[in-house]
LOMARKE-110851 format. One record per atom (N, C-alpha, C): x, y, z; residue in three letters; atom name. Coordinates in Angstrom, 3 decimals. Example, Ala and Ser with C-alpha at 12.3 -4.5 7.8 and 13.67 -1.06 7.14 Angstrom:
BEGIN
+----------+----------+----------+------+------+
:       px :       py :       pz : rest : atom :
+----------+----------+----------+------+------+
:   13.190 :   -5.690 :    7.800 :  ALA :    N :
:   12.300 :   -4.500 :    7.800 :  ALA :   CA :
:   13.200 :   -3.300 :    7.800 :  ALA :    C :
:   12.850 :   -2.250 :    7.080 :  SER :    N :
:   13.670 :   -1.060 :    7.140 :  SER :   CA :
:   12.900 :    0.030 :    7.870 :  SER :    C :
+----------+----------+----------+------+------+
***
This chain:
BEGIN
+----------+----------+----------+------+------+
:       px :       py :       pz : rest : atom :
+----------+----------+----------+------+------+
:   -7.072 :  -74.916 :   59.692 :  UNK :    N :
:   -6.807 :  -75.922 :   58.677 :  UNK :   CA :
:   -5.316 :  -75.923 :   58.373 :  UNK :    C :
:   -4.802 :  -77.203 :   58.166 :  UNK :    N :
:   -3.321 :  -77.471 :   58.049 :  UNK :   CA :
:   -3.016 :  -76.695 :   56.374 :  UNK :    C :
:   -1.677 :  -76.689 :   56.037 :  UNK :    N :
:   -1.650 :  -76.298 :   54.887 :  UNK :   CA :
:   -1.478 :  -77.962 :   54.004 :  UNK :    C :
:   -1.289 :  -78.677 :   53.847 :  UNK :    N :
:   -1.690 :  -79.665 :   53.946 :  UNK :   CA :
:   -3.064 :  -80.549 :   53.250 :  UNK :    C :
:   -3.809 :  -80.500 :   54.142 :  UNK :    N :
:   -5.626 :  -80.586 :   54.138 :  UNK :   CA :
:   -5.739 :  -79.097 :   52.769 :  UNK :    C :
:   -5.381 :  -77.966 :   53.122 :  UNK :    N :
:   -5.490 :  -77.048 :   51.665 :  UNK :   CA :
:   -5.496 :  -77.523 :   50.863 :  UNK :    C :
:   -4.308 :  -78.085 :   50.686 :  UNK :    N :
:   -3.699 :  -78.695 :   49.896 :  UNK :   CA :
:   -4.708 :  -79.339 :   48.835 :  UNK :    C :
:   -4.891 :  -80.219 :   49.524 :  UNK :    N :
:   -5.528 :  -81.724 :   48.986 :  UNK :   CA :
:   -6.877 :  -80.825 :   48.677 :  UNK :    C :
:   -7.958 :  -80.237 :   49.293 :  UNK :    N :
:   -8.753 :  -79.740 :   48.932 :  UNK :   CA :
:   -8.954 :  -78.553 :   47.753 :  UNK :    C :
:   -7.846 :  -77.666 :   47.848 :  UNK :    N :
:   -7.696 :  -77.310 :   46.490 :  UNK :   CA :
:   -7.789 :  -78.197 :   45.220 :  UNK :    C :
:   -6.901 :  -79.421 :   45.242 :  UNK :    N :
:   -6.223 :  -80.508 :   44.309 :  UNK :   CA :
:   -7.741 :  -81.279 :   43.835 :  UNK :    C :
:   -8.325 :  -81.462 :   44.907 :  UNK :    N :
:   -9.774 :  -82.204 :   45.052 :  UNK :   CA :
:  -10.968 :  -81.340 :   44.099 :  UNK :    C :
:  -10.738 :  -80.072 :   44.231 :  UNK :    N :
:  -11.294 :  -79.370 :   43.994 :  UNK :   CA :
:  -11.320 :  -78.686 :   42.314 :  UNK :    C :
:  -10.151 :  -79.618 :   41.703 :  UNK :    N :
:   -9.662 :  -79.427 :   40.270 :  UNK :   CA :
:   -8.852 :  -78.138 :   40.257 :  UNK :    C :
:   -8.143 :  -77.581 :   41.396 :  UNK :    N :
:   -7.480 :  -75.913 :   40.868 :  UNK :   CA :
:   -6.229 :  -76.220 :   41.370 :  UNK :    C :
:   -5.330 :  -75.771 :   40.749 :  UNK :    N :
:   -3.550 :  -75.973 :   41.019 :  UNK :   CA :
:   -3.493 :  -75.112 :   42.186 :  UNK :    C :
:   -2.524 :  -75.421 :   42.842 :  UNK :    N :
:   -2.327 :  -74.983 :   44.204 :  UNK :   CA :
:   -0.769 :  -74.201 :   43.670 :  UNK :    C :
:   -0.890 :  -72.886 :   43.682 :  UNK :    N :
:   -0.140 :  -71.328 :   43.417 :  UNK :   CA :
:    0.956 :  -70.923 :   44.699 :  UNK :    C :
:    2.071 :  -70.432 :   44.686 :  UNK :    N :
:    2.023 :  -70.169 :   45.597 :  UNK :   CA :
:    1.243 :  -68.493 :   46.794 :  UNK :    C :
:    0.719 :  -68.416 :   45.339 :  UNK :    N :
:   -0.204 :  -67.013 :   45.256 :  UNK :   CA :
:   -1.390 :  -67.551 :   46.182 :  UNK :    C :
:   -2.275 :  -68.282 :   45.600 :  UNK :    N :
:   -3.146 :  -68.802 :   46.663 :  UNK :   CA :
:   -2.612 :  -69.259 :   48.021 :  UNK :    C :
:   -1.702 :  -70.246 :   48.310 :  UNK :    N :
:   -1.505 :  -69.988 :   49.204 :  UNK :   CA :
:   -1.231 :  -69.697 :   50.792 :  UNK :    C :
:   -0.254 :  -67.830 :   49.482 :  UNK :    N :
:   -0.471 :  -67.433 :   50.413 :  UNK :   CA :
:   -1.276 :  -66.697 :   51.047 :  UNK :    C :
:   -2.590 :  -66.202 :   50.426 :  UNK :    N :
:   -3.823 :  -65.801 :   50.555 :  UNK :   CA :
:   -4.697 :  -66.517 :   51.375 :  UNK :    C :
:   -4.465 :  -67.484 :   51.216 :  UNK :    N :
:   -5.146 :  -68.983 :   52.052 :  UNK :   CA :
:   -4.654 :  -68.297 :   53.623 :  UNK :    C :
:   -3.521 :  -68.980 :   53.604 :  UNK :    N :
:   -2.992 :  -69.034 :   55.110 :  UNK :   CA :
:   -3.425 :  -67.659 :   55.642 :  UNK :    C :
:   -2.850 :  -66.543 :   54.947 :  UNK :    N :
:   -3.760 :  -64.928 :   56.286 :  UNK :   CA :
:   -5.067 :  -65.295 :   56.521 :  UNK :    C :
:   -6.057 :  -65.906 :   55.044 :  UNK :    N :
:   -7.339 :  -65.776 :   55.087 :  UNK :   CA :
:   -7.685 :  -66.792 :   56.767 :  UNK :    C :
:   -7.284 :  -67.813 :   56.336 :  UNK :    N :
:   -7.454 :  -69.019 :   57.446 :  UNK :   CA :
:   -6.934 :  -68.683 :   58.606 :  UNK :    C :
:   -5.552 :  -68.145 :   58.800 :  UNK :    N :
:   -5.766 :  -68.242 :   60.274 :  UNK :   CA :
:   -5.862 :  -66.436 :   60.589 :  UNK :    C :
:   -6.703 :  -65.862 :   60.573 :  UNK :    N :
:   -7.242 :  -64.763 :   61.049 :  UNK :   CA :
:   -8.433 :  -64.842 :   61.678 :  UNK :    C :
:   -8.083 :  -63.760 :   62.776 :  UNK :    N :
:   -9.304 :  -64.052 :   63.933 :  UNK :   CA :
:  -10.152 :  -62.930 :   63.839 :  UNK :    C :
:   -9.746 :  -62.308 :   63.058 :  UNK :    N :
:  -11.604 :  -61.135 :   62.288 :  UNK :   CA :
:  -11.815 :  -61.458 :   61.217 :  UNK :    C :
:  -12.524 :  -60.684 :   60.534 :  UNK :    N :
:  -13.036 :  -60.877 :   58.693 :  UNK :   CA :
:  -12.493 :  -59.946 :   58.849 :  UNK :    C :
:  -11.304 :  -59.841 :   57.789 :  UNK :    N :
:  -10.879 :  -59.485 :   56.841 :  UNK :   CA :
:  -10.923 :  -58.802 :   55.424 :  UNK :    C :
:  -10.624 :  -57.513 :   55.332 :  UNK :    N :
:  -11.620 :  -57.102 :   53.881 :  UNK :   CA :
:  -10.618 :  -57.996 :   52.983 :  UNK :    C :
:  -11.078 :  -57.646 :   51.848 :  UNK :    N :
:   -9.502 :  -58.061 :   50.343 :  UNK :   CA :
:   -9.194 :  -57.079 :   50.292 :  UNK :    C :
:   -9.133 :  -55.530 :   50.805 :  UNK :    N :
:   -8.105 :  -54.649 :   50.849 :  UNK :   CA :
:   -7.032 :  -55.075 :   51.993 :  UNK :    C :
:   -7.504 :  -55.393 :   52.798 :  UNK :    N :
:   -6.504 :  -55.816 :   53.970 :  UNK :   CA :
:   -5.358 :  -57.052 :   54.075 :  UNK :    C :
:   -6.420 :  -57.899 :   52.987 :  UNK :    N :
:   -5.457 :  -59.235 :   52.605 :  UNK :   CA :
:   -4.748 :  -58.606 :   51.703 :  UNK :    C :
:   -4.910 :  -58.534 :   50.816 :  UNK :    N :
:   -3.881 :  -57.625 :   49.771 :  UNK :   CA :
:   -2.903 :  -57.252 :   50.439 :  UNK :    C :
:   -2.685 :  -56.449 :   51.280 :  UNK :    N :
:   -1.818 :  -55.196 :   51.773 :  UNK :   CA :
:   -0.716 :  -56.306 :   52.743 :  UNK :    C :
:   -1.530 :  -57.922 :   53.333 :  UNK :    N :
:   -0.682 :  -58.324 :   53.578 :  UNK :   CA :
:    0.068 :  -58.992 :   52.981 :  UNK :    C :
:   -1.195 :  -59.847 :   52.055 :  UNK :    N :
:   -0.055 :  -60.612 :   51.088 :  UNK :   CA :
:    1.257 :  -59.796 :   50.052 :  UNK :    C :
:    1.102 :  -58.751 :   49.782 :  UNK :    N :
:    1.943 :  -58.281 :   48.797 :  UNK :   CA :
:    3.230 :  -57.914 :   49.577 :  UNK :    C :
:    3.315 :  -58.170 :   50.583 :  UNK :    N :
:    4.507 :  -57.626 :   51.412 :  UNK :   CA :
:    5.475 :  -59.148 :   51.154 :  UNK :    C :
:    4.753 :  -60.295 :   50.892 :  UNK :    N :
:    5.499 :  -61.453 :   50.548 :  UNK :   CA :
:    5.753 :  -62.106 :   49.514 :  UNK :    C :
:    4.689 :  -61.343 :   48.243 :  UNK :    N :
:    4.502 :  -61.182 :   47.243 :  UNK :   CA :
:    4.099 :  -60.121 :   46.427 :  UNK :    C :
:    5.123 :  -59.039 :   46.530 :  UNK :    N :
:    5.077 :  -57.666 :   45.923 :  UNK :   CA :
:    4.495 :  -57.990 :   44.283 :  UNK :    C :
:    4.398 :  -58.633 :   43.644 :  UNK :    N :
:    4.190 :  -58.805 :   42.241 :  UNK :   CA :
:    2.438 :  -59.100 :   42.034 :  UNK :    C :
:    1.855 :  -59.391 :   43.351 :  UNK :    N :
:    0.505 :  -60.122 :   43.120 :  UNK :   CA :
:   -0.461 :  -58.980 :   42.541 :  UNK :    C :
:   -1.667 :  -58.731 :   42.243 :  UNK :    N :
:   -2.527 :  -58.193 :   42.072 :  UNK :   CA :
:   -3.987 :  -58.101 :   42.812 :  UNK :    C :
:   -4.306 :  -57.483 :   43.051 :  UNK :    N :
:   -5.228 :  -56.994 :   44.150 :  UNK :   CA :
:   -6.543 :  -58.325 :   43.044 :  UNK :    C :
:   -6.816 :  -58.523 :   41.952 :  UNK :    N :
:   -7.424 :  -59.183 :   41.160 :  UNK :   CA :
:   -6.922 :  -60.615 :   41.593 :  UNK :    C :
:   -5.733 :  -60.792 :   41.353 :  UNK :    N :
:   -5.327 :  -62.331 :   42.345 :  UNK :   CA :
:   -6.012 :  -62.563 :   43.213 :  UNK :    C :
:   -6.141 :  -61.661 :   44.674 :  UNK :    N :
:   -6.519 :  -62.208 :   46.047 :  UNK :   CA :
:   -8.274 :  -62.225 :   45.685 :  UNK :    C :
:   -8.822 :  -61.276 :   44.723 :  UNK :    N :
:  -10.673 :  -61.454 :   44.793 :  UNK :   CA :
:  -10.625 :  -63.098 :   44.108 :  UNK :    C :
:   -9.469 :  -63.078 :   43.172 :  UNK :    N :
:   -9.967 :  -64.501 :   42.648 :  UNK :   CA :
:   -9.773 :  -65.723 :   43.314 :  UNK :    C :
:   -8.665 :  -65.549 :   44.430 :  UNK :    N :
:   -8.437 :  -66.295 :   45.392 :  UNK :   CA :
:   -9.569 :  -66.586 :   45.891 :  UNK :    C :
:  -10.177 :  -65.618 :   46.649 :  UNK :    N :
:  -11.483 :  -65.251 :   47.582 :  UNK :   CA :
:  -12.561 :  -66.251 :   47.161 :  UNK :    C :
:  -12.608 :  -65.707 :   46.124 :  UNK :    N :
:  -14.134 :  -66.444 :   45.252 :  UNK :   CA :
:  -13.685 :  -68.000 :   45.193 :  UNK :    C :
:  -12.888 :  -68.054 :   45.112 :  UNK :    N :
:  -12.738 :  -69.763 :   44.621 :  UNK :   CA :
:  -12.869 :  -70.756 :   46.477 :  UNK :    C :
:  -12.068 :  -70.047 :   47.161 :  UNK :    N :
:  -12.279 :  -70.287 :   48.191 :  UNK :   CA :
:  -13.587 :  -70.770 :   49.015 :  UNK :    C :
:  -14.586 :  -69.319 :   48.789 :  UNK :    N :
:  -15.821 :  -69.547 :   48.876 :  UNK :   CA :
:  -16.547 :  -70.188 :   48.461 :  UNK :    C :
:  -16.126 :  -70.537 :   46.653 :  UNK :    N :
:  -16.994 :  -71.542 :   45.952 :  UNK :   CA :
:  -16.621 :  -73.369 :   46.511 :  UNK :    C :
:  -15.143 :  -73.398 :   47.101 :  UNK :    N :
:  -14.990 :  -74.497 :   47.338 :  UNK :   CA :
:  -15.652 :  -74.867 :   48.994 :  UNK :    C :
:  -15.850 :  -73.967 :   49.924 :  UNK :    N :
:  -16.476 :  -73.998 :   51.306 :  UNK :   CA :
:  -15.437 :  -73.780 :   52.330 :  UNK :    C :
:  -14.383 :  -73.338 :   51.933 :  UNK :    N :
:  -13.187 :  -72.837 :   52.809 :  UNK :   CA :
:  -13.606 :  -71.774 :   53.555 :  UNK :    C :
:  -14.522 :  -70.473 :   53.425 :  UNK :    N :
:  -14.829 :  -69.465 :   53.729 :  UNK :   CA :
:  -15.931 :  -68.602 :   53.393 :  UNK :    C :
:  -16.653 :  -68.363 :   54.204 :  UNK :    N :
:  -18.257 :  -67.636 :   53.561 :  UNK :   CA :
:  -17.671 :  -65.853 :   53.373 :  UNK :    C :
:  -18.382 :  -65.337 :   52.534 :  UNK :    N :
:  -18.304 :  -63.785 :   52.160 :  UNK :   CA :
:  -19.195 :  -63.422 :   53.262 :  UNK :    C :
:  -19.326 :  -62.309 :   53.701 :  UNK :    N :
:  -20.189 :  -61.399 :   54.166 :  UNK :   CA :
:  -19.918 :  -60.038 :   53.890 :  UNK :    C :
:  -20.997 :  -59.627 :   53.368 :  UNK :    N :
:  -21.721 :  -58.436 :   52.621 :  UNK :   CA :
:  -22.117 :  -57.730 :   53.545 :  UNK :    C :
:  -21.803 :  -56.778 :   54.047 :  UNK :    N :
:  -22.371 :  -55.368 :   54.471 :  UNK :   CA :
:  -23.324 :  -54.336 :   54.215 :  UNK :    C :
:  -23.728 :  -53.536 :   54.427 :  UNK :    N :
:  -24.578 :  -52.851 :   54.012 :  UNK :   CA :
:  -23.804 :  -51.177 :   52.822 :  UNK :    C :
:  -22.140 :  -51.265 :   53.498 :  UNK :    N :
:  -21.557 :  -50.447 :   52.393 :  UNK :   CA :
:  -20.685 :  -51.222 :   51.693 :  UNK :    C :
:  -21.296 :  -51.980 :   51.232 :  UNK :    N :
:  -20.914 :  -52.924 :   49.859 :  UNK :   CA :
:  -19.630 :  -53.102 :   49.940 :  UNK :    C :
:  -18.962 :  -52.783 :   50.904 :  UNK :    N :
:  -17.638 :  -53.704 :   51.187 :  UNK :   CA :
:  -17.838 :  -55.123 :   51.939 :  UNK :    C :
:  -17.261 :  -56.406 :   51.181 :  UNK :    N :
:  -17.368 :  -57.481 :   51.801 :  UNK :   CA :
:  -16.143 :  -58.285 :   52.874 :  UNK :    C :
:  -16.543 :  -58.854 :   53.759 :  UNK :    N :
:  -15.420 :  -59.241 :   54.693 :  UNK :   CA :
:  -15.666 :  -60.789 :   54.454 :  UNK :    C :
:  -14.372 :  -61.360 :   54.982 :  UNK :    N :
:  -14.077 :  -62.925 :   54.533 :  UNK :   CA :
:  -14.009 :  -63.788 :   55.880 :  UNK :    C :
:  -15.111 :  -64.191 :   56.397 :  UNK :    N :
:  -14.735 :  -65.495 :   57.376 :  UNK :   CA :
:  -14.181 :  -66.625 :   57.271 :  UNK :    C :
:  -13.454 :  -67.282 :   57.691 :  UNK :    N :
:  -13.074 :  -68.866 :   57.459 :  UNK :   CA :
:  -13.771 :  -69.793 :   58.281 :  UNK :    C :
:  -14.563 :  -69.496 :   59.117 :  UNK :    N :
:  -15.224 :  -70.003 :   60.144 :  UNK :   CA :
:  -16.744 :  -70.545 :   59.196 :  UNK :    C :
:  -17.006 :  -71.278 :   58.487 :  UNK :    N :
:  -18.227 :  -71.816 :   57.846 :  UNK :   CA :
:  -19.340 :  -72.206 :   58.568 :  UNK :    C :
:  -19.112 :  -72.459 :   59.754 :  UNK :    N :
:  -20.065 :  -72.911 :   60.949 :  UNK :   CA :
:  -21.451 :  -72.102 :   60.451 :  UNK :    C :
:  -22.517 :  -72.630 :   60.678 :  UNK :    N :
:  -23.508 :  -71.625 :   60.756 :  UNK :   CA :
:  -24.000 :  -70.568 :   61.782 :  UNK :    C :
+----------+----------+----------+------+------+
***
């Protein structure tokens, strides 16, 4: 997804577009595994040392609630983040 199309779908979606989101967006989106939110964290803060590990879950969730990205739940209750929605 373009940043762009984000864009507008965030905007569509009633939530201000941060540059916190993002940049959470873009690792989330173009990554080719799932991703924990420890791992996004660790990247985003290297471009945004100030963010909070609470930023990127709230990122996450909103994401998911808008259809950008499904959660998947594990069995040790750590969750990983696809962007791939396909079924």
């Amino acid at each position: 997804m373009e940043t762009e199309q984000l864009v507008t779908k965030l905007r569509n979606s009633g939530y201000k577009v941060t540059p916190q989101r993002l940049a959470v967006c873009e690792i989330i989106l173009s990554s080719k595994d799932h991703p924990t939110a420890d791992q996004i964290y660790e990247k985003v803060k290297k471009k945004h040392p100030t963010m909070s590990l609470a930023t990127v879950y709230q990122t996450l969730h909103l994401l998911s609630e808008i259809g950008l990205l499904q959660e998947l739940g594990f069995s040790n209750s750590i969750s990983r983040y696809d962007p791939d929605t396909s079924p």
